[in-house]
N, C-alpha and C positions, 0 to 999 in steps of 0.2 A: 646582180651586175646588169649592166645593157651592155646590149650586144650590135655592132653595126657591120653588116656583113654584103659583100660583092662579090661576082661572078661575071669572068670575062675573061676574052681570050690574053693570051700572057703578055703581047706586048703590050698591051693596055694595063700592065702592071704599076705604073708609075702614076700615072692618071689616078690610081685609088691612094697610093700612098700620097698624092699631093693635097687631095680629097678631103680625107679623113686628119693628115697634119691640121691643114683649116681648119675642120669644124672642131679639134682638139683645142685650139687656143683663142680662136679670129670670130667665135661667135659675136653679132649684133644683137640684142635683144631690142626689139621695138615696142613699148610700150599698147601701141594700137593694136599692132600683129599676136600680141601676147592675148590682147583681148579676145581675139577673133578666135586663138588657137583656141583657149582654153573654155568656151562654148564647145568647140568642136571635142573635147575629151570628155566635159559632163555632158554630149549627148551619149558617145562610144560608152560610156558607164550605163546611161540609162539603156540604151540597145541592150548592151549584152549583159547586163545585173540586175537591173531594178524592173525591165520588161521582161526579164526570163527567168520564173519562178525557180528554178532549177539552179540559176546559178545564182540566184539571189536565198536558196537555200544554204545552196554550198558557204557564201560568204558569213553569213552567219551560223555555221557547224563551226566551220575555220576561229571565226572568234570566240566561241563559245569552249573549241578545244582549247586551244592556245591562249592565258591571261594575261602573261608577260614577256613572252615570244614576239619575235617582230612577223613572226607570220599569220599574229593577231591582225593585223591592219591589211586589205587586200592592196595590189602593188597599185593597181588604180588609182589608188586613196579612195576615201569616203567621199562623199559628194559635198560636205562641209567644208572637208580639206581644199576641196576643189574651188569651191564656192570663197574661198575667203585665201587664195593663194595670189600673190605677188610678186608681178614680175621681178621684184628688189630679191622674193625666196627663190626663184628662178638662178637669180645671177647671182647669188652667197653660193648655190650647189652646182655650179657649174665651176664657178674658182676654185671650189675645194675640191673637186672629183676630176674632173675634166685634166687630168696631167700624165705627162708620158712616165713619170713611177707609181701612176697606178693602174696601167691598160698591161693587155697584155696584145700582140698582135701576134697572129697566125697568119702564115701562107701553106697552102695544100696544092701540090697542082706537079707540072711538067717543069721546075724553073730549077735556076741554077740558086745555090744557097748562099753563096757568095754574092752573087747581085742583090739577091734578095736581103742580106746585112747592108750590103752598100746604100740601098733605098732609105732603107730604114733611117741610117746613119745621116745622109742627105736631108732627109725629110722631117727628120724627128729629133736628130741628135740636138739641134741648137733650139728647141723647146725647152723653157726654165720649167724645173719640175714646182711643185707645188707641196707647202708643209699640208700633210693630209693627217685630218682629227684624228684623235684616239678615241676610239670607241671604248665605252665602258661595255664589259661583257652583257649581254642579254638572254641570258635563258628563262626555260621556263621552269618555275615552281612545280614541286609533285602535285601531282594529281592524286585526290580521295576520294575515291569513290564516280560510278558511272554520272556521266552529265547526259542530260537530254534537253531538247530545244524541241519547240513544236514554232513552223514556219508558215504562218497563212497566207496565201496570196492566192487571182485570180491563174486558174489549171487545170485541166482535163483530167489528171490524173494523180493520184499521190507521188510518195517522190521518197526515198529513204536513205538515209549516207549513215555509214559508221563508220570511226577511227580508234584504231590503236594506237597510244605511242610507243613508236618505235625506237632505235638507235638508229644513225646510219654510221659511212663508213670512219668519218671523223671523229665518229664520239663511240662507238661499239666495245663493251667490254671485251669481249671477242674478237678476233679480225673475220672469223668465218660468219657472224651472224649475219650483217646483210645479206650476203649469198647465197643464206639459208633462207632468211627472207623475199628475197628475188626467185627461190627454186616455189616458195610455198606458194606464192602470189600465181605462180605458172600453172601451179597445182589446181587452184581454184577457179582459173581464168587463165586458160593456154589454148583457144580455139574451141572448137566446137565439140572436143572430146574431154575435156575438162569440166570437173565436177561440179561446175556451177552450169554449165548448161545442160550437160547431160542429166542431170539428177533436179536442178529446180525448175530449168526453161520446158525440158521435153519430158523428163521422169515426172515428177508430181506435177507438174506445171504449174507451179505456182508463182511466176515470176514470168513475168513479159520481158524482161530484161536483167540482167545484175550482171556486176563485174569484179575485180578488185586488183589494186594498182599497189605499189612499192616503189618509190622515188630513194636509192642508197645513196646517190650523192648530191644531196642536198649540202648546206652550211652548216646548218644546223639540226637538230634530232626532228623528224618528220611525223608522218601518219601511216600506219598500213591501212588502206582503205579500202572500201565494200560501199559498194552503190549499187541502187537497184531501184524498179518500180514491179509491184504485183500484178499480175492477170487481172482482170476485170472480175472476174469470179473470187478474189478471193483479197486480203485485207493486208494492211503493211504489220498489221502486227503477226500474221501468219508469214508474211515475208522473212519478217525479221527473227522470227523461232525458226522458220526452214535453214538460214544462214549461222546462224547460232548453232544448230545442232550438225551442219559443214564442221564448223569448226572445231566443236567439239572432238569431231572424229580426229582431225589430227593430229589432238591433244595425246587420244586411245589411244592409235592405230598407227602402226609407222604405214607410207604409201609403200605401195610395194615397188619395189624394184621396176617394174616393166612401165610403172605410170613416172617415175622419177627418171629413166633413160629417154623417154618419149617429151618430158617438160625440158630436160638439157636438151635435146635435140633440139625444140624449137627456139629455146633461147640462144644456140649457135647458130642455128640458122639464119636469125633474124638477125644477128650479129654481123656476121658476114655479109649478108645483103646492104647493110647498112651500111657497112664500109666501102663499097661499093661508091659510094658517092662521096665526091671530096668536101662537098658543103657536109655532109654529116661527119667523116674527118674531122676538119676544122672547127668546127661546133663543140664536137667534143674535147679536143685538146683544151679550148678558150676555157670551156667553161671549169675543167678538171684543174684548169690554172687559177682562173677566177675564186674559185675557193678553198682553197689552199691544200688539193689534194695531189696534185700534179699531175703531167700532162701520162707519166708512164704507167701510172693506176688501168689507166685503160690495156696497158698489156698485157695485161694477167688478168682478164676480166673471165675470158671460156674459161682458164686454165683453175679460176677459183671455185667458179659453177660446174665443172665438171667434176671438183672436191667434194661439192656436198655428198651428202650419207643423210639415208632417210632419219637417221637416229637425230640428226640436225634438226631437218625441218620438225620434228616432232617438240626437241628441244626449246626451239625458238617460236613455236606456236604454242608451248606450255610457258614459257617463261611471258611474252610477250602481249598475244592476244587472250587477254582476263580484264574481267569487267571493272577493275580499278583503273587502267588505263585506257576505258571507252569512253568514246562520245558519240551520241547519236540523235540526228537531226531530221525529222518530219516534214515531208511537206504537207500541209493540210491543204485540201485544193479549195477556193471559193468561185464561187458562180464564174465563166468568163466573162458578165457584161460587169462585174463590178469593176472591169480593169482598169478605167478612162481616172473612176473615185479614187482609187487604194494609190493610181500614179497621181495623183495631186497629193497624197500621203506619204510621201516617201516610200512607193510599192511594196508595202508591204506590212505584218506586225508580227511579232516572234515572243513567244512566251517562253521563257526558263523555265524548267523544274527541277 
């Protein structure tokens, strides 16, 4: 989904709803201006993709996990995409997308809910909706067996990413697994008392950095993910047996009690702080709507993480993260002055195995 979001005081409430009706239906596309923009997004690609090893890593892990997923293709597009895109593809995906049955608005704030319908109604009601494609479903095919990708590009330093697929909360045999998910992820990356820092950053030291993320409400089934660079002292493949044998343990070992009261703690906390702000509110309601999970998913979010039971997280670290469902992507660093060459190459070269 795109997201178009404002902040302002309430009587200026009308002003966004007149705003946002325009750019819903009254777009001009100018042929010239399209030229100029669309320079202006295959540079934003080259900045942050193609000049940043790192995420010109990640983009190719992303493809390499994912072969028939749409989360194959980064949202950027590729630079091809970019390169051979017409203002005519411009305005076919503005008519078909662009319509008040397929937006979803949010207001968060200090306002009466009644006006706030009335707006709506005023500003949106006499917008013609738009017949909106049928998607044919796109998942992704099983995975057999581990994939690895080795990524070369000009870097100071190696680079290591690894994914499991996972479910989220849309597709979970379980309803409790993401949660379990979301407690494990806390487990291994919950601040500076958590087992990736305490035991690979400062224990063995063998990681100058590592982290690991869980996204539950995505659209479609995701990655649990582990990212990391080694110490200088010591190799990505030591990185990568240190985090392996993390995981392992989880597999073993239920957490105890005292480390799973300490990982809910800080995921209610952060919770709450977060609500705190009606831009993150509203963010989240959009998007828990955006993909068809609803906006009330968010009410029971402490009340589900506060359910886990270590026997979970053990659960869905056995069921889940195993080497049939990994992918794991390299950065191989090369010289920094070759960076000027390899960006005349489309930055970069990536070998399968």
């Amino acid at each position: 989904y795109t997201a178009y979001f404002q902040q302002m005081e309430k009587s200026r409430l009308e002003v966004s709803f007149e705003l946002e009706a325009d750019r819903m239906r009254n777009l001009r596309l100018d042929p010239a201006e399209f030229a100029k923009e669309v320079q202006v997004v295959m540079e934003e690609r080259r900045m942050r993709t193609e000049d940043d090893p790192q995420s010109l890593t990640y983009e190719q892990f992303a493809a390499t996990a994912f072969l028939t997923s749409p989360y194959h293709h980064p949202v950027i597009g590729w630079m091809d995409d970019l390169k051979n895109m017409t203002v005519s593809d411009l305005a076919r995906w503005y008519q078909h997308f662009y319509a008040p049955n397929n937006a979803v608005l949010v207001v968060v704030g200090d306002v009466d809910p009644d006006h706030v319908l009335a707006l709506a109604r005023k500003h949106f009601g006499a917008l013609k909706p738009s017949p909106l494609p049928v998607l044919k479903p796109r998942g992704e095919i099983p995975q057999q067996g581990e994939r690895r990708i080795i990524v070369r590009a000009p870097a100071e330093l190696p680079y290591l990413v690894m994914g499991y697929k996972v479910p989220v909360l849309k597709s979970a045999a379980e309803d409790w697994e993401p949660y379990a998910l979301e407690v494990l992820a806390g487990v291994l990356d919950g601040g500076a008392s958590a087992r990736f820092a305490s035991r690979l950053v400062r224990g063995s030291e063998v990681a100058a950095s590592v982290g690991a993320g869980y996204s539950m409400t995505d659209r479609l089934p995701g990655l649990f993910l582990i990212n990391g660079t080694p110490a200088r002292e010591h190799t990505i493949e030591e990185l990568r047996s240190a985090i392996k044998e993390q995981v392992g343990l989880l597999k073993s070992e239920r957490v105890s009690e005292a480390e799973l009261k300490r990982v809910k703690a800080q995921v209610m906390a952060s919770e709450v702080y977060q609500n705190d702000s009606t831009f993150y509110q509203a963010m989240e309601i959009g998007m828990l709507e955006s993909v068809g999970l609803g906006w009330r998913t968010g009410e029971d979010y402490l009340e589900r993480v506060n359910a886990v039971t270590a026997e979970q997280v053990r659960a869905v670290a056995r069921k889940y993260l195993v080497d049939d469902r990994l992918t794991v992507a390299i950065l191989d660093p090369l010289p920094m002055d070759r960076a000027a060459a390899l960006r005349r190459s489309h930055g970069g070269q990536h070998v399968v195995r």
